[in-house]
Biopython code that builds the backbone (N, CA, C, O; Angstrom):
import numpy as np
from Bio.PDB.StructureBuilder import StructureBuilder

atoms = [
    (1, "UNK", "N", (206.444, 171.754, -23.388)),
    (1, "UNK", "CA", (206.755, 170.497, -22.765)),
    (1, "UNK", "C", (205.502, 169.647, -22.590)),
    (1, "UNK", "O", (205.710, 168.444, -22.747)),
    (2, "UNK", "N", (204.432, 169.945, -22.344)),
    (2, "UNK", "CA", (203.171, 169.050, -21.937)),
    (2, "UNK", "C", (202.674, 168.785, -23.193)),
    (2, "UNK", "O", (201.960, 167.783, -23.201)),
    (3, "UNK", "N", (202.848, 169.533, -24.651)),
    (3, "UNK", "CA", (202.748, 169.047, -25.661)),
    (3, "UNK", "C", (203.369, 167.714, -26.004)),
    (3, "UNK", "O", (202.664, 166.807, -26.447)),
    (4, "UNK", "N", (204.610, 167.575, -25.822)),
    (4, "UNK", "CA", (205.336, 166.485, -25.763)),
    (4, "UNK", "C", (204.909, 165.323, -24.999)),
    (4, "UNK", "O", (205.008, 164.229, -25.556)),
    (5, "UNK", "N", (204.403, 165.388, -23.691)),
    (5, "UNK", "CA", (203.943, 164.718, -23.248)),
    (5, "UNK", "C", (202.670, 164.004, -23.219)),
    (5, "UNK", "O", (202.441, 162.907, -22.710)),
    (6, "UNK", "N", (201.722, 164.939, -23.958)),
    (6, "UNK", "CA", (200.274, 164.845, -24.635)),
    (6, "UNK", "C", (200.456, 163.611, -26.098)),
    (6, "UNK", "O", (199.660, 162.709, -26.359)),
    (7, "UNK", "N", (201.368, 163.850, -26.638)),
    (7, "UNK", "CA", (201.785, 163.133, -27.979)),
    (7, "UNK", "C", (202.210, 162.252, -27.807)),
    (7, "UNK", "O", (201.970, 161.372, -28.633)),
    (8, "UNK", "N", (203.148, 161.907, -26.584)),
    (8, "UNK", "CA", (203.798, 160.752, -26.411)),
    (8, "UNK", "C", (202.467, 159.753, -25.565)),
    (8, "UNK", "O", (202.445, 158.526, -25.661)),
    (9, "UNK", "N", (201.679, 160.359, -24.954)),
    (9, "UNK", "CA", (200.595, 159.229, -24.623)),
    (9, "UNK", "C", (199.769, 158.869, -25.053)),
    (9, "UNK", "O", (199.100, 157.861, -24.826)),
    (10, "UNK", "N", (199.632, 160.137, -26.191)),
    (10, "UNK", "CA", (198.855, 159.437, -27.478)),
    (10, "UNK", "C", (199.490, 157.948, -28.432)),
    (10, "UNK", "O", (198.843, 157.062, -28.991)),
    (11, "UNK", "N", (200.517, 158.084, -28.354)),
    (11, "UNK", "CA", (201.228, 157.372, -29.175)),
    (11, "UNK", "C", (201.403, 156.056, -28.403)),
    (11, "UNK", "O", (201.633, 155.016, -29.019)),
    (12, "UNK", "N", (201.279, 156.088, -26.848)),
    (12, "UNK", "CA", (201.277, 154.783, -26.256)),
    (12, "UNK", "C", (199.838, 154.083, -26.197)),
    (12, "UNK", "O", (199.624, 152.871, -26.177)),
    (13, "UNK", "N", (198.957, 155.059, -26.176)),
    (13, "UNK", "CA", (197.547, 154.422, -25.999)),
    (13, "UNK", "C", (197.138, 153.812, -27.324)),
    (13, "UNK", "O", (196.385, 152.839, -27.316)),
    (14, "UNK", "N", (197.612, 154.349, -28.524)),
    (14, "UNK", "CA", (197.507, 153.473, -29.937)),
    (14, "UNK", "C", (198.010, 152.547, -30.138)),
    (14, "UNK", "O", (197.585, 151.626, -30.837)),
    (15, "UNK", "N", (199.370, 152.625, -29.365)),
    (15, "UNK", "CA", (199.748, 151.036, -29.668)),
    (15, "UNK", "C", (199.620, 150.350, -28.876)),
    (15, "UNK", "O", (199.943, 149.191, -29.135)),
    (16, "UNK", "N", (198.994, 150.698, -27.238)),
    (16, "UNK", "CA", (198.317, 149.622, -26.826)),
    (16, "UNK", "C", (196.976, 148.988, -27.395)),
    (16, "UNK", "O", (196.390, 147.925, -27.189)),
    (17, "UNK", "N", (196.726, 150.166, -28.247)),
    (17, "UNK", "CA", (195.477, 149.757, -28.376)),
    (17, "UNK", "C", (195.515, 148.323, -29.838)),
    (17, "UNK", "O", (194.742, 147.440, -30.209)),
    (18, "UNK", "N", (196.798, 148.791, -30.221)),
    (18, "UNK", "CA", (196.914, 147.870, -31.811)),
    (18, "UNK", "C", (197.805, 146.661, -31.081)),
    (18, "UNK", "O", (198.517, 145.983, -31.822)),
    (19, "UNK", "N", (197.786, 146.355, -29.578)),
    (19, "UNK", "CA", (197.981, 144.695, -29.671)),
    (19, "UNK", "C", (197.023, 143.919, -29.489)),
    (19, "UNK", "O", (197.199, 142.745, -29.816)),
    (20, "UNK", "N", (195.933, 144.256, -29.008)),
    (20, "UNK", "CA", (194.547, 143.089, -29.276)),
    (20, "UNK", "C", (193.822, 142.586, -30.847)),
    (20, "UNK", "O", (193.009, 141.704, -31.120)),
    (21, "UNK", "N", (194.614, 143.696, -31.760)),
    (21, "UNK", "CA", (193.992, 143.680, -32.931)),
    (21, "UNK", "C", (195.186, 143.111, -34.205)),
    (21, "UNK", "O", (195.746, 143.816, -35.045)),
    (22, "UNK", "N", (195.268, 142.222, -34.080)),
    (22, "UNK", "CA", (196.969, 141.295, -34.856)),
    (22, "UNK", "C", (196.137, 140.343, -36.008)),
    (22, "UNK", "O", (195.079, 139.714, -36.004)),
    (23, "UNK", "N", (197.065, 140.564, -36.848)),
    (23, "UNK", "CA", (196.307, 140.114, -38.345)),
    (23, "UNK", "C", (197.482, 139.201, -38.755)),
    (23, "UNK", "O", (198.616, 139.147, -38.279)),
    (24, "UNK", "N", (196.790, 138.334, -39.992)),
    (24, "UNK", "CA", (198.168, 137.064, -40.404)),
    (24, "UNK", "C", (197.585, 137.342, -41.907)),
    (24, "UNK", "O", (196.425, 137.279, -42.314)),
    (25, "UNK", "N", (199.038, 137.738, -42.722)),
    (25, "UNK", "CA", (198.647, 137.222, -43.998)),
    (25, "UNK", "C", (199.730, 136.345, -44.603)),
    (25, "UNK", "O", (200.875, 136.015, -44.295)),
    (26, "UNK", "N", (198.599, 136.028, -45.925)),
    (26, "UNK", "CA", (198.936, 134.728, -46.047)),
    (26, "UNK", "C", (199.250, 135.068, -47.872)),
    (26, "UNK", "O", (198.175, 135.107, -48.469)),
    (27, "UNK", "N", (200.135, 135.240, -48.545)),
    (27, "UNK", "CA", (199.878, 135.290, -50.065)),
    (27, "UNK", "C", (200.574, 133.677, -50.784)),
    (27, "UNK", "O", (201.699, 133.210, -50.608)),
    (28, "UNK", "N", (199.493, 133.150, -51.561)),
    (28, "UNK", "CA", (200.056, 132.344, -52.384)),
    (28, "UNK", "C", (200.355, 132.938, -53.949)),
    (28, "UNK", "O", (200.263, 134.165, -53.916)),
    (29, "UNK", "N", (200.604, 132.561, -54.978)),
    (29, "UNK", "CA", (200.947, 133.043, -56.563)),
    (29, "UNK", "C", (201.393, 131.502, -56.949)),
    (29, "UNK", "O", (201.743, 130.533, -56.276)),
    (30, "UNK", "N", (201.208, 131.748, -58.386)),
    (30, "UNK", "CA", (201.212, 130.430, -59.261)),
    (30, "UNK", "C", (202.173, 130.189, -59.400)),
    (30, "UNK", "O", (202.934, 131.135, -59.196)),
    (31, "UNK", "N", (202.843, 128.862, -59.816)),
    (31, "UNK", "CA", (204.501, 128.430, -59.946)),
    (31, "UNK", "C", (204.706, 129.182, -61.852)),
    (31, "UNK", "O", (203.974, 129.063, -62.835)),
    (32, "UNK", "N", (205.763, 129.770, -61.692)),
    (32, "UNK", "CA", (206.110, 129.619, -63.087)),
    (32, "UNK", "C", (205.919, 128.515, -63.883)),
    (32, "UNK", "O", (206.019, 127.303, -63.687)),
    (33, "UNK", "N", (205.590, 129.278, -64.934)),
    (33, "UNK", "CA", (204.974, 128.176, -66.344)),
    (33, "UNK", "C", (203.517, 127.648, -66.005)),
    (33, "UNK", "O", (203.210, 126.654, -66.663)),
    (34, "UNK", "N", (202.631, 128.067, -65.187)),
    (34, "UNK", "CA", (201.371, 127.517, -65.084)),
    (34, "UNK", "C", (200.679, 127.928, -66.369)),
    (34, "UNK", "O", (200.766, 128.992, -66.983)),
    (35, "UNK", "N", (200.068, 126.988, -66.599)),
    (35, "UNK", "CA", (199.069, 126.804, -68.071)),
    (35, "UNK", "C", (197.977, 126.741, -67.371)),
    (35, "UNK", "O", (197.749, 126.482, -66.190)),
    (36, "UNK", "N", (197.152, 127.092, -68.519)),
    (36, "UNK", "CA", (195.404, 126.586, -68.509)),
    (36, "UNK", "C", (195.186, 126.267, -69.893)),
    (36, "UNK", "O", (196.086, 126.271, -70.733)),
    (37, "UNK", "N", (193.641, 125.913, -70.186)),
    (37, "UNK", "CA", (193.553, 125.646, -71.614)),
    (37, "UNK", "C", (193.716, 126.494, -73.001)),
    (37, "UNK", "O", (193.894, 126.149, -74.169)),
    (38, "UNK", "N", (193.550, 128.010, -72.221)),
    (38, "UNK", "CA", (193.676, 129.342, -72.756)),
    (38, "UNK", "C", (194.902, 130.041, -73.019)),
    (38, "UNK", "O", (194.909, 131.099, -73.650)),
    (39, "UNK", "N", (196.336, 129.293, -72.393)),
    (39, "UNK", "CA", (197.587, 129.632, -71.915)),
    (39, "UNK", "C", (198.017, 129.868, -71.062)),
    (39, "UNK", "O", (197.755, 128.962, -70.271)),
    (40, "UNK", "N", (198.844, 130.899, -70.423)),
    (40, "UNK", "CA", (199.712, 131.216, -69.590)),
    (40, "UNK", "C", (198.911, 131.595, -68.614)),
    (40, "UNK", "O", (197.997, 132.319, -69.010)),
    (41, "UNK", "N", (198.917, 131.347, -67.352)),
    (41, "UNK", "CA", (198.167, 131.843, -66.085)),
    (41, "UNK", "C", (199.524, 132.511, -64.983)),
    (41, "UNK", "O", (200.552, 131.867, -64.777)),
    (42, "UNK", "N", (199.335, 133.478, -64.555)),
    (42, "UNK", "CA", (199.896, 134.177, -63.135)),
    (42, "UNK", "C", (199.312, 135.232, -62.511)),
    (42, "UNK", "O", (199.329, 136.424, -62.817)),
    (43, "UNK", "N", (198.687, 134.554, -61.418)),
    (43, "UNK", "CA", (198.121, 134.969, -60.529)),
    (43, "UNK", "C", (197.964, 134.868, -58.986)),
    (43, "UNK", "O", (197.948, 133.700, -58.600)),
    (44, "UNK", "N", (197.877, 135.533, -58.293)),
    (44, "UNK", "CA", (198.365, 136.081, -56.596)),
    (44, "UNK", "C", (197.073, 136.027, -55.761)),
    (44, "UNK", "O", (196.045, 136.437, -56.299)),
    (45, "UNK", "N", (197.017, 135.527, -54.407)),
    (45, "UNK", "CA", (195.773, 135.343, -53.868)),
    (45, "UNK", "C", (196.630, 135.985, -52.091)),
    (45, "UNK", "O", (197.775, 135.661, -51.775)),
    (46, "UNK", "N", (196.079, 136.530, -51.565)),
    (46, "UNK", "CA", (196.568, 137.204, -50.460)),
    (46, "UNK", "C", (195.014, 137.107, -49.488)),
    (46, "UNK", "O", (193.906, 137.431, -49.916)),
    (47, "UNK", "N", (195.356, 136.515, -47.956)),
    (47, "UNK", "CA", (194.922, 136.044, -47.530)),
    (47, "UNK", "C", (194.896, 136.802, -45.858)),
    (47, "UNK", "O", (195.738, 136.295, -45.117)),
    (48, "UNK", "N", (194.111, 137.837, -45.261)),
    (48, "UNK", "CA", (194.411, 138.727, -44.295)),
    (48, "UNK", "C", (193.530, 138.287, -43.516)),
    (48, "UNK", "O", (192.461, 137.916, -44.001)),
    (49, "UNK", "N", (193.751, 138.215, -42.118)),
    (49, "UNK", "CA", (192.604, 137.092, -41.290)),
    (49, "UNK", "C", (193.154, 137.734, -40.119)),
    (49, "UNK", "O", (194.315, 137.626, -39.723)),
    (50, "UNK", "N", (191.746, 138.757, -39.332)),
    (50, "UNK", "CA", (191.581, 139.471, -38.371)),
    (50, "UNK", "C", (190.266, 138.754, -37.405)),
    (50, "UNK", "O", (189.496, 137.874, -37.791)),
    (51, "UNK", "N", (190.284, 139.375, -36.150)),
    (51, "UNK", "CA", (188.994, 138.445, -35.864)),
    (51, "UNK", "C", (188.369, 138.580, -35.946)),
    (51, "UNK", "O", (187.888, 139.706, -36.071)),
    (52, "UNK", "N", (187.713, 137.392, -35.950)),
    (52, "UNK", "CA", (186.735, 137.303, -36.979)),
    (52, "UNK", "C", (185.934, 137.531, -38.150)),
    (52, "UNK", "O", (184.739, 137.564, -38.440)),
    (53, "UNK", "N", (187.801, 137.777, -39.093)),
    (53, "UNK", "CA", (187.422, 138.071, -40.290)),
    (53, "UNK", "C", (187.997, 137.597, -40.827)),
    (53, "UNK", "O", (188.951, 137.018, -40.308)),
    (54, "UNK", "N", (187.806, 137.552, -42.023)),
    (54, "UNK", "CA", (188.936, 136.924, -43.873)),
    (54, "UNK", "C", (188.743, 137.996, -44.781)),
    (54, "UNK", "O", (187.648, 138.444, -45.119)),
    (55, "UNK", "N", (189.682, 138.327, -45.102)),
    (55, "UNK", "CA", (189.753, 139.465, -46.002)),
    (55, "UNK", "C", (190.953, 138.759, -47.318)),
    (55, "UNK", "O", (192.139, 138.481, -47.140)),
    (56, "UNK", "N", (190.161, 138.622, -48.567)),
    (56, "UNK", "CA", (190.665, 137.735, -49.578)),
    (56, "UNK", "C", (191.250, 138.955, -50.522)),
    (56, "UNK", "O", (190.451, 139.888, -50.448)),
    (57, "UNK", "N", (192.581, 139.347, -51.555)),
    (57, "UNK", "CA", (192.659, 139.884, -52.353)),
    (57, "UNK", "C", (193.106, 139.103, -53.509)),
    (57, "UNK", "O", (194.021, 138.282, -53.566)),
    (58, "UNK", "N", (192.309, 139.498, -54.412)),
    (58, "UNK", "CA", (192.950, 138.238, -55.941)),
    (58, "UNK", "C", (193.675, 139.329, -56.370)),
    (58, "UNK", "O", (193.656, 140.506, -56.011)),
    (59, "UNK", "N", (194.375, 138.684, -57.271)),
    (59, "UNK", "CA", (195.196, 139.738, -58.479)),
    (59, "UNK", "C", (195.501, 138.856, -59.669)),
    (59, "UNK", "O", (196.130, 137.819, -59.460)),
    (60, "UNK", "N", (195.104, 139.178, -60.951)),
    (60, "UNK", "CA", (195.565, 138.747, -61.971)),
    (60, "UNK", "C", (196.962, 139.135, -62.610)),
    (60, "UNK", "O", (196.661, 140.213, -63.122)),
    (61, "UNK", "N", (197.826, 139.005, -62.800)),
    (61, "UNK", "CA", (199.233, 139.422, -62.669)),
    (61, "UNK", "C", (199.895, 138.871, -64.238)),
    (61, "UNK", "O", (201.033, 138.969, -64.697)),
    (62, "UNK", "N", (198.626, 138.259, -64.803)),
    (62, "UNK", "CA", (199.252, 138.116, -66.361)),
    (62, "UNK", "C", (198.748, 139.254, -67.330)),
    (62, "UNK", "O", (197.549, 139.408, -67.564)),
    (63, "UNK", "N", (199.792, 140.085, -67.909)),
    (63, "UNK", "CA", (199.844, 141.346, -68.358)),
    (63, "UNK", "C", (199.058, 141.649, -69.754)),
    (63, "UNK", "O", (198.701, 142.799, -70.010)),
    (64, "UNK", "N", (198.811, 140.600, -70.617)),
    (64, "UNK", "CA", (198.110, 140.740, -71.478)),
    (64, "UNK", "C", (197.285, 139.849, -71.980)),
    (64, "UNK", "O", (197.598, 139.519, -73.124)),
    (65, "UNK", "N", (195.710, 138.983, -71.266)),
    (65, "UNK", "CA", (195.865, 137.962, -71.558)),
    (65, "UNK", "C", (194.987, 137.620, -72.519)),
    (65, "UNK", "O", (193.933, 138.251, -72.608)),
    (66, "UNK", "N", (195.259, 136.637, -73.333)),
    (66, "UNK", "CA", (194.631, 136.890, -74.808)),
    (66, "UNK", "C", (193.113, 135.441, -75.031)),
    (66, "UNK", "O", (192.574, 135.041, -76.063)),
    (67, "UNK", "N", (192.898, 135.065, -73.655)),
    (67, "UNK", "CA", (191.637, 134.370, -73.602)),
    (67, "UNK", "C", (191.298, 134.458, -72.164)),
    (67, "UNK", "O", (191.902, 134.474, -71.092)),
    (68, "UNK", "N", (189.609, 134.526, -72.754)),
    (68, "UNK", "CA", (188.952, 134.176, -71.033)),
    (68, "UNK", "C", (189.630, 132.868, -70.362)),
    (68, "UNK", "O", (189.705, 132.868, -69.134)),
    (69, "UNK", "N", (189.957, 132.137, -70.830)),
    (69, "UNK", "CA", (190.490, 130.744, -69.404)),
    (69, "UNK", "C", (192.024, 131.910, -68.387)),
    (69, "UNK", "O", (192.453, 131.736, -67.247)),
    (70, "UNK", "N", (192.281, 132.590, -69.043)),
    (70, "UNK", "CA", (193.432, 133.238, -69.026)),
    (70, "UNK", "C", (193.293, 134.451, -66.977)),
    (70, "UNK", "O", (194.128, 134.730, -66.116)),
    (71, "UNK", "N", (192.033, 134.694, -67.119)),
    (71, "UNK", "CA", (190.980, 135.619, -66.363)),
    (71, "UNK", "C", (191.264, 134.798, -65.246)),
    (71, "UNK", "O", (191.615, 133.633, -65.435)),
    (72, "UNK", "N", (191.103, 135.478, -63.579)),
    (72, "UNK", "CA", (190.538, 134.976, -62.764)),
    (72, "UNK", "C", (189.065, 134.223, -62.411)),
    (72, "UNK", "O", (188.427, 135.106, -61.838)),
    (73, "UNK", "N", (188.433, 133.314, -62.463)),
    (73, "UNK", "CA", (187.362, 132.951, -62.248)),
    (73, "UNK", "C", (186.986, 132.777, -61.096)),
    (73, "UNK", "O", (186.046, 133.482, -60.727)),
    (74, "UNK", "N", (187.742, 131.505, -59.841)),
    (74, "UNK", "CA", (186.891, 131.079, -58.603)),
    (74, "UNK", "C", (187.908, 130.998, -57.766)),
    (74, "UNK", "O", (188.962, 131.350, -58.294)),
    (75, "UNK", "N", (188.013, 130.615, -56.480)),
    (75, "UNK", "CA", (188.813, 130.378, -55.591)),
    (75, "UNK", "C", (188.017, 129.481, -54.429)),
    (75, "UNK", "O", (186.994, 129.894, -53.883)),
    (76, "UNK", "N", (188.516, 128.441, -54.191)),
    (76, "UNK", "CA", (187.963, 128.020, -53.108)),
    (76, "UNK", "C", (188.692, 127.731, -51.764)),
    (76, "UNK", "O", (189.857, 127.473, -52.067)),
    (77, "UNK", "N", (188.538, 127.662, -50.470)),
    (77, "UNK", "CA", (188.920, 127.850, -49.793)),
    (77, "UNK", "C", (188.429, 127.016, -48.434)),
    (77, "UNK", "O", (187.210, 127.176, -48.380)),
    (78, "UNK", "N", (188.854, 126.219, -47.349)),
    (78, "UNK", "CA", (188.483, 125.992, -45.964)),
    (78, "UNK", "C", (189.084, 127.260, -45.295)),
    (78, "UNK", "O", (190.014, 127.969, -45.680)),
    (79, "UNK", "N", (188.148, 127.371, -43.974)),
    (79, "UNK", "CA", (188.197, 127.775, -42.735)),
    (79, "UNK", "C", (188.544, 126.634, -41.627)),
    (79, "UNK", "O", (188.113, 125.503, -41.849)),
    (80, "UNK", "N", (189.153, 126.824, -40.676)),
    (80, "UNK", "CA", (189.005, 125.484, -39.603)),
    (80, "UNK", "C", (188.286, 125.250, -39.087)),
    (80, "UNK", "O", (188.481, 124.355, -38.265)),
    (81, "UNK", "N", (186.950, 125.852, -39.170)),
    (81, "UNK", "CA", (185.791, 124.979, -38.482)),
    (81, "UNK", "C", (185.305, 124.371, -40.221)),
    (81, "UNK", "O", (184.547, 123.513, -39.769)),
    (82, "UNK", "N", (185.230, 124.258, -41.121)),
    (82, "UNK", "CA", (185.188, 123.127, -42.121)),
    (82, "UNK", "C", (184.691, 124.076, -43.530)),
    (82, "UNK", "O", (184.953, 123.593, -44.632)),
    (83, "UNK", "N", (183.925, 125.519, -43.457)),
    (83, "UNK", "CA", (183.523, 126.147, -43.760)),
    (83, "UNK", "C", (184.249, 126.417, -45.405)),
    (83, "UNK", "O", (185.458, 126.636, -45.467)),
    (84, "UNK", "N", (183.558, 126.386, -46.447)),
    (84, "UNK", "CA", (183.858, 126.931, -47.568)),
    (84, "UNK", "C", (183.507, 128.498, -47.902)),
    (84, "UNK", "O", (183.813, 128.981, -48.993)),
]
sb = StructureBuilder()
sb.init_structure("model")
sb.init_model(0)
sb.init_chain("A")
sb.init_seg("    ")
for serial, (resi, resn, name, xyz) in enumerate(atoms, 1):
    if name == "N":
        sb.init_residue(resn, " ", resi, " ")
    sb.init_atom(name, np.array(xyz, "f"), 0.0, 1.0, " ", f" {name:<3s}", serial, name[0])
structure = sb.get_structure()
């Protein structure tokens, strides 16, 4: 029985502990049919923002692509204090 009870306050003190720490993500991806000069582009940008952090994931999501324009290259981005 005090096992049970050992586990269960473990389990409350973690998730008290995981409400000060709340994250927002954010994913955009390209509209179908996006071109570049190289062809077909589809690609995913996911956007995880903890405090005082940004945590960026790219993904290239076009399966075979048959030129560099085709590649992920740059991403640019604001913060709300004005920050690139």
């Amino acid at each position: 029985m005090s096992q049970c009870i050992r586990v269960t306050a473990t389990l409350f003190f973690c998730g008290m502990c995981c409400l000060g720490a709340q994250a927002s993500f954010i994913t955009y991806v390209t509209t179908a049919g996006s071109m570049t000069g190289g062809g077909d582009v589809d690609a995913s940008v996911t956007f995880t923002t903890g405090t005082g952090t940004i945590m960026v994931t790219l993904n290239n999501l076009e399966p075979n692509p048959a030129d560099e324009a085709e590649l992920l290259s740059d991403l640019f981005f604001t913060v709300g204090n004005g920050t690139t």
